[in-house]
C-alpha positions, -999 to +999 in steps of 0.1 A: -161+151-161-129+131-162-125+108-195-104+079-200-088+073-233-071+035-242-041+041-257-031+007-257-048-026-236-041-056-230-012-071-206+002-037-212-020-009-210-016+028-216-046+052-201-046+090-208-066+108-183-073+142-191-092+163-166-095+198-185-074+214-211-046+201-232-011+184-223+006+212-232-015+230-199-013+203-175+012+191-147+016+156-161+019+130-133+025+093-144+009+061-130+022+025-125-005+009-116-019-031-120-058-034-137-046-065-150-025-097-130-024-111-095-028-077-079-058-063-097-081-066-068-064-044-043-041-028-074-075-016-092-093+001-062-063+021-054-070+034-092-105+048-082-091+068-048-062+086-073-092+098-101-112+106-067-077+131-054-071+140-093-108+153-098-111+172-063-078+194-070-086+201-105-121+209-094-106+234-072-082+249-093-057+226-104-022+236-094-006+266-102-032+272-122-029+241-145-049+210-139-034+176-134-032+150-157-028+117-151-010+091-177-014+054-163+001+026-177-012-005-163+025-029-154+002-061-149+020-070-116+046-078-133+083-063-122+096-065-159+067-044-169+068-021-139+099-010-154+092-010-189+062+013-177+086+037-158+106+041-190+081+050-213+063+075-188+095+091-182+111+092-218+080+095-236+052+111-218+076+137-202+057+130-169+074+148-138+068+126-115+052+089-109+028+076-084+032+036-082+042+008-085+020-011-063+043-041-053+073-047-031+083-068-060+077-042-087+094-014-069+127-033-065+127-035-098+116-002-112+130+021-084+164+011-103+148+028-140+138+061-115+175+070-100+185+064-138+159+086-155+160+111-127+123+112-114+108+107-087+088+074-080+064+069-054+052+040-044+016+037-031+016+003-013+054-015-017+058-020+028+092-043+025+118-031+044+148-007+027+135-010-004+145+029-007+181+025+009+204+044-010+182+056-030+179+094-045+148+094-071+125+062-049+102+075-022+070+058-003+042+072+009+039+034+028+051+024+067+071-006+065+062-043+076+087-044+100+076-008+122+037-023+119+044-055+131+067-042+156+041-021+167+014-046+172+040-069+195+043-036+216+004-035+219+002-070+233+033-065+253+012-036+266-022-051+269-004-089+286-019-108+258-005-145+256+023-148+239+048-170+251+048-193+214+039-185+181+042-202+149+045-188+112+027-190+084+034-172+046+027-177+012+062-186+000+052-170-040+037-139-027+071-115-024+062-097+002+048-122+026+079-144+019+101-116+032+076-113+063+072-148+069+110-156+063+130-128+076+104-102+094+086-118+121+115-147+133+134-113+140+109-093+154+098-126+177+130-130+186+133-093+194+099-089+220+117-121+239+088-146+221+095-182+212+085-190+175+087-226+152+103-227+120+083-209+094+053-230+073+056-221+035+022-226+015+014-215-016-016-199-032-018-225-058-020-249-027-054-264-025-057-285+005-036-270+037-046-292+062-012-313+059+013-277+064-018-267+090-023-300+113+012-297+130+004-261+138-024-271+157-011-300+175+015-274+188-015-249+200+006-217+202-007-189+216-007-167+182-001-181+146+013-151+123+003-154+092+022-130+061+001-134+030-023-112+010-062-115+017-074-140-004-046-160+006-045-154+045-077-160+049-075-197+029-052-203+057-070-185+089-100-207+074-081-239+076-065-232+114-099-232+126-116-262+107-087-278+123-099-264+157-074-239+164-085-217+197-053-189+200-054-158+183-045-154+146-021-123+141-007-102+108+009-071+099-004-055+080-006-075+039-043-085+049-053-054+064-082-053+038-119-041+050-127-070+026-112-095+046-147-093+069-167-111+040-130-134+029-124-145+066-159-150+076-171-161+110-135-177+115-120-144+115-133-135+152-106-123+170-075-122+142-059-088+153-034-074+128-017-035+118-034-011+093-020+021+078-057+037+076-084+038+097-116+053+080-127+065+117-095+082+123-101+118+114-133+139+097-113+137+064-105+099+065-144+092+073-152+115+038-124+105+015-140+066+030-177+071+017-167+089-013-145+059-019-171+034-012-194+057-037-164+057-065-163+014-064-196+008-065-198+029-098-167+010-110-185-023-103-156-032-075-165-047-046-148-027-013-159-027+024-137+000+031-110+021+019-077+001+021-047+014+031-033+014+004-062+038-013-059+060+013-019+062+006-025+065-037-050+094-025-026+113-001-003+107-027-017+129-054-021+156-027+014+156-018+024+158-053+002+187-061+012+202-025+052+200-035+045+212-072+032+243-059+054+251-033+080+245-061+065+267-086+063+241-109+050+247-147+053+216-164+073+233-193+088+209-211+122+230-216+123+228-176+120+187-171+148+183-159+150+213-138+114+209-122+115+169-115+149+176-093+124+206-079+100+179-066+125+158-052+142+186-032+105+195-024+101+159-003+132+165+016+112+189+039+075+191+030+052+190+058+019+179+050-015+168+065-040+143+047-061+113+052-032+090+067-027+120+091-014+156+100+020+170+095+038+141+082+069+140+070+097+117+054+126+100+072+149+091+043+128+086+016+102+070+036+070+081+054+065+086+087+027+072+092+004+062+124-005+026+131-037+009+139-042-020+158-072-035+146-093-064+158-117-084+142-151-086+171-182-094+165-176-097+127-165-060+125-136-041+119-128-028+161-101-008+165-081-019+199-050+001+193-031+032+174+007+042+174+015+082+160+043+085+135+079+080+143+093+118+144+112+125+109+150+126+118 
C-alpha cells in the first residue's frame, strides 16, 4: 500500500512517497507538481495517474530490482517555486531524475535550475513552443501548441469546413494561452491562407465578457479560436453563444479536458479542438482511463476522463523506469552523477510504447505524440479526426 508522508505543507509542500523498502533501496525520482495555486485542478489529477504508474511497476518488480520512490514537492504554480523545488530535489533528495513541472510558465523557469544541476527534467504538460531549444538536461513528454493546432487546420482543410474568417480569443494572464492567442494562431492562420481579426484579450478575473464578446459576434466569423484553460474557455464559449453566435468554436489543445463536457454545457455543441489522449485510442489507454477514473473518485477529484496531461505524467514514469533499466541504473549515491547523465543519454534513442502510443520517440528533446481531433456532439466527447506522430529525425 503506497503511504504518503508530509514533510512540509503549505504553499510549499514536500511529500515522501515510499512504495517498499528504504531510500537507500529505491530509484528516487523527484516530482514538481502543483496541489496548491491556479493549476491545482488539472495539476492535482495528474498526481493520481503518476501514484497509479509508480504502484503498477513496483507491484511488478520495481526496476532493477529496486522499487521507485517518488519525492514530490508541490511548486504551487508558481515559477519561483518551480525552481526552488528543482533545487532542493536535486541537491538534497539526490533524486535522479524529475517528472514536472506542470506549466509552460514554470518550465521556463526551472528548466534553467536542470541544465545547471545536471538532471534531467521532464515536463508532463508545459505544450509552448521551444521551450527545450538549446537545451541538454529539459525534455517533454508533451506535443507542442503549435503541431496541434496545426494539425486541426489540416483536418478542416481536409474535411472543407468553413473557414474563410476567424477571430481570436485568449486569456491574456494565463501564460500559455497568451502565447497561443498572441503569437500561435495569427501565424498558423496566416499560414493555412485564413483571414483572422486582431486578437481579443480577457482575463480570468474578468466578470462580464459581453463588451470584448459583442464585436465578435457582430463580425460572425466562421470559427472563433479561443486559447485559454477550461474554466476559463468555457466562460467565454458560454458568453459567444448568449450572444447568439452560430460558427464553430475551435481550440488547440489548453481545454482539451473531458471536464469541459459538464464546464461548457449544452453551449459546447459543436467546439472541435486537439487532444494529446484519447481514452478509446488503444486497449491500454481504455484501462489506464477507468483505473484513472477509479483513482479520482477515491481522491475525492472530480474527472470525466483522463486528461492528457495524466496520460503524459503516467507514460512518463514508464519511460523513466524503461531508460533506468536499460541503463543499468542503481541509484547509488556515489554514482549520481554518473547515472543521471546515463538517463539522459538513455532519451536520445529510447524507443518506447505506452498509453499516448507505440514506439515513440524524441525529436530534440521533445516527443513525438499522435493528435486527436475531437468534437463535441450530442454533449459527448466524438472523436472526428487523428494525426500519427511526426517521425523522430
Amino acid at each position: 500500500m503506497k503511504l504518503f508522508k508530509p514533510l512540509i505543507w503549505g504553499f510549499l509542500s514536500l511529500v515522501l512517497s515510499v512504495s517498499g523498502g528504504i531510500a537507500e533501496e529505491t530509484l528516487k525520482i523527484g516530482h514538481i507538481t502543483g496541489r496548491t495555486g491556479w493549476l491545482k485542478g488539472p495539476a492535482l489529477s495528474a498526481t493520481v495517474a503518476v501514484d497509479i504508474a509508480v504502484a503498477e511497476i513496483n507491484a511488478a518488480g520495481g526496476v532493477n530490482g529496486k522499487m521507485i520512490e517518488i519525492i514530490e514537492f508541490d511548486s504551487g504554480s508558481d515559477p519561483k517555486q518551480a525552481a526552488l523545488a528543482a533545487k532542493t530535489l536535486a541537491q538534497d533528495h539526490d533524486v535522479l531524475a524529475i517528472i514536472g513541472p506542470f506549466s509552460s510558465g514554470e518550465a521556463k523557469v526551472a528548466f534553467n535550475v536542470a541544465e545547471r544541476e545536471k538532471i534531467v527534467m521532464m515536463s508532463n504538460a508545459s505544450s509552448a513552443p521551444g521551450l527545450t531549444k538549446d537545451k541538454e538536461w529539459a525534455w517533454r513528454i508533451t506535443e507542442d501548441e503549435g503541431k496541434q493546432f496545426a494539425r486541426l487546420l489540416t483536418t478542416f482543410k481536409k474535411m472543407d469546413y468553413p473557414r474563410e474568417s476567424v477571430d481570436i480569443v485568449y486569456v491574456s494572464d494565463e501564460a500559455i494561452s497568451a502565447v497561443v492567442g498572441e503569437k500561435l494562431y495569427p501565424f498558423l492562420l496566416k499560414k493555412f491562407g485564413i483571414n483572422h481579426g486582431k486578437p481579443v484579450a480577457i482575463t480570468y478575473k474578468s466578470f462580464d465578457l459581453a463588451p470584448q464578446i459583442a464585436p465578435i459576434v457582430a463580425n460572425n466569423p466562421d470559427m472563433v479560436a479561443v486559447a485559454g484553460l477550461p474554466e476559463n474557455a468555457s466562460k467565454t464559449i458560454r458568453e459567444l453563444k448568449r450572444q447568439g453566435y452560430k460558427g464553430r468554436m475551435i481550440g488547440s489543445q489548453i481545454f482539451a479536458d473531458p471536464n469541459i463536457l459538464e464546464l461548457f454545457g449544452d453551449m459546447a455543441e459543436g467546439t472541435t479542438f486537439m487532444a494529446g489522449f484519447h481514452a478509446d485510442s488503444s486497449p491500454k489507454a481504455t484501462a489506464f482511463n477507468q483505473k484513472f477514473l477509479k483513482g479520482t473518485k477515491a481522491a475525492g477529484i472530480n474527472k470525466l476522463g483522463a486528461h492528457h496531461t495524466d496520460a503524459q505524467s503516467y507514460d512518463a514514469v514508464y519511460l523513466y523506469a524503461q531508460v533506468m533499466s536499460e541503463q543499468n541504473v542503481s541509484g547509488d549515491k556515489s554514482n549520481l552523477a554518473k547515472e543521471r547523465l546515463a538517463i539522459r543519454e538513455g532519451l536520445r534513442s529510447v524507443n518506447f510504447s505506452g498509453i499516448l502510443g507505440d514506439n515513440l520517440c524524441f525529436a530534440g528533446n521533445d516527443a513525438e505524440l499522435p493528435g486527436y481531433v475531437i468534437q463535441i456532439k450530442d454533449g459527448k466527447w466524438t472523436l472526428l479526426d487523428s494525426h500519427k506522430p511526426d517521425p523522430c529525425k
